[in-house]
C-alpha positions as CSV (number, residue, x, y, z in Angstrom):
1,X,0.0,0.0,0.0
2,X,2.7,2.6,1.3
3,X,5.3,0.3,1.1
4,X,7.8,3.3,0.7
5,X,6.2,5.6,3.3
6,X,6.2,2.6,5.3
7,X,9.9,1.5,5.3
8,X,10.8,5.4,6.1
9,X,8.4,5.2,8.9
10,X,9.6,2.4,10.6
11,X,13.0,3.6,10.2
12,X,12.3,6.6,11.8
13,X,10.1,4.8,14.3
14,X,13.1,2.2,14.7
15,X,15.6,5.3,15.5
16,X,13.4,7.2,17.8
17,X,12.8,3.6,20.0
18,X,16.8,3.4,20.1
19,X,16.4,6.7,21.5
20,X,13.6,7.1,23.4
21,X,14.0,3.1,24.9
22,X,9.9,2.6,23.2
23,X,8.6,1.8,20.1
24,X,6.9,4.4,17.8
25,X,3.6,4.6,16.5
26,X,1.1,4.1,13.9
27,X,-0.5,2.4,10.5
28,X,-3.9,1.1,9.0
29,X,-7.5,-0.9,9.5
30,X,-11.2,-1.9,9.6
31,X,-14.1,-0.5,10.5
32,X,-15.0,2.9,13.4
33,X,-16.9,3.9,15.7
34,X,-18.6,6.9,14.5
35,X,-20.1,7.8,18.0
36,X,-17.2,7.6,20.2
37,X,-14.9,9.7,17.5
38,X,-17.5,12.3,17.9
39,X,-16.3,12.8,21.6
40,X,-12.8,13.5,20.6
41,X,-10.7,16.6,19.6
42,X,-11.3,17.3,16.1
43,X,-7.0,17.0,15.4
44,X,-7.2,13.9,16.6
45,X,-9.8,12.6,14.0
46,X,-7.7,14.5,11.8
47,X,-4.7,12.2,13.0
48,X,-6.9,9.1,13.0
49,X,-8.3,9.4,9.7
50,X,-4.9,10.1,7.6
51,X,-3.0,7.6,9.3
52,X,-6.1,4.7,9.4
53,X,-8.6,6.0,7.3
54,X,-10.6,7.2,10.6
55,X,-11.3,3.6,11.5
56,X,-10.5,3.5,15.3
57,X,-11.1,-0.1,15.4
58,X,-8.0,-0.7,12.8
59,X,-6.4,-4.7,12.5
60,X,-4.9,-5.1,9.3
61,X,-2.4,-7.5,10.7
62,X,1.0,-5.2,10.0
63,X,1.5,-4.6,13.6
64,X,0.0,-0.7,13.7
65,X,-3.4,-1.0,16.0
66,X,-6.0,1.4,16.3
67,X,-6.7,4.6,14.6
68,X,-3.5,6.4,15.8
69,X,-1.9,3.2,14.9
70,X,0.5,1.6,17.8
71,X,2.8,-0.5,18.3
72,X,2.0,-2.8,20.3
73,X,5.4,-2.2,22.4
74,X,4.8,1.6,22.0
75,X,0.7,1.2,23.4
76,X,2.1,-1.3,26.4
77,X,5.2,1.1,27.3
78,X,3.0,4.2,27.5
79,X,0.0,2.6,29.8
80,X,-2.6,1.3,27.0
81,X,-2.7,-1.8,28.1
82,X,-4.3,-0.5,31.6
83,X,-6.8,0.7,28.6
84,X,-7.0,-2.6,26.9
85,X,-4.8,-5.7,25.4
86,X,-4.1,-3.3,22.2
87,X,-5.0,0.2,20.9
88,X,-7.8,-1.5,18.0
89,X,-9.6,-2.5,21.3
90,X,-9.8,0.6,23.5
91,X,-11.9,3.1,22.7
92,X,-11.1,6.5,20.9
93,X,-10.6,8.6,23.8
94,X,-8.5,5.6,25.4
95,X,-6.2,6.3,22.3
96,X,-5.8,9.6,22.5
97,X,-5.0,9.8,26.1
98,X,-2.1,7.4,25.7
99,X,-1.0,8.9,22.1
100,X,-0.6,12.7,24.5
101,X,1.7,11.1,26.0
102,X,3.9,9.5,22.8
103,X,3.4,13.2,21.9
104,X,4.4,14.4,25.1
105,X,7.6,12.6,25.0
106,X,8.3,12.2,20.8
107,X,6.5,14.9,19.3
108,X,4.6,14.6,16.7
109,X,7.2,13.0,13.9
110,X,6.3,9.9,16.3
111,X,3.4,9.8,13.2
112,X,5.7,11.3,10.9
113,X,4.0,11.4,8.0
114,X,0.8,12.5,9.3
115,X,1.6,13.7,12.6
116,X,2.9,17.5,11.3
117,X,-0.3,17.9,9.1
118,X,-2.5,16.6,11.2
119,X,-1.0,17.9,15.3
């Protein structure tokens, strides 16, 4: 799909965990929840739906979850999994809390190709 954006994310992703001692973020999925979006900041949505098509619920079996697309070592190392097992199982605002935090500490080139037009 974006097999070149891709490889230079996880590069990037792979160099900020060397860093940073965490995983990065991000990737694509299946279906949302309309609803629940609704309750979240719209530059989230914004996030969600550039880097996963706005489907919050996203499994496409690559290893990104969820509509800000974690790691799964990224969602575990900043608290999701106090959320739930992975980010395509907590809910929207569950996401966001834990990707203000990956912010927090990476900024937003922890999404990097969506993360400055979208944060």
């Amino acid at each position: 799909m974006f097999s070149a954006l891709r490889t230079n994310r996880l590069t990037r992703i792979s160099g900020a965990a060397a860093v940073l001692g965490t995983a990065g973020v991000l990737m694509m999925g299946a279906t949302g929840n309309a609803s629940a979006a609704s309750a979240v900041p719209s530059n989230w949505n914004k996030l969600a739906q550039c880097e996963a098509s706005g489907h919050w619920d996203a499994n496409t079996g690559n290893g990104f979850y969820g509509g800000l697309q974690f790691t799964q070592q990224t969602w575990k190392a900043f608290g999701g999994h106090k959320h739930a097992p992975r980010a395509d199982k907590a809910t929207p605002k569950e996401q966001v809390n834990i990707a203000k935090k990956v912010l927090a500490e990476q900024g937003v080139n922890a999404w990097p190709v969506c993360g400055p037009k979208s944060l």
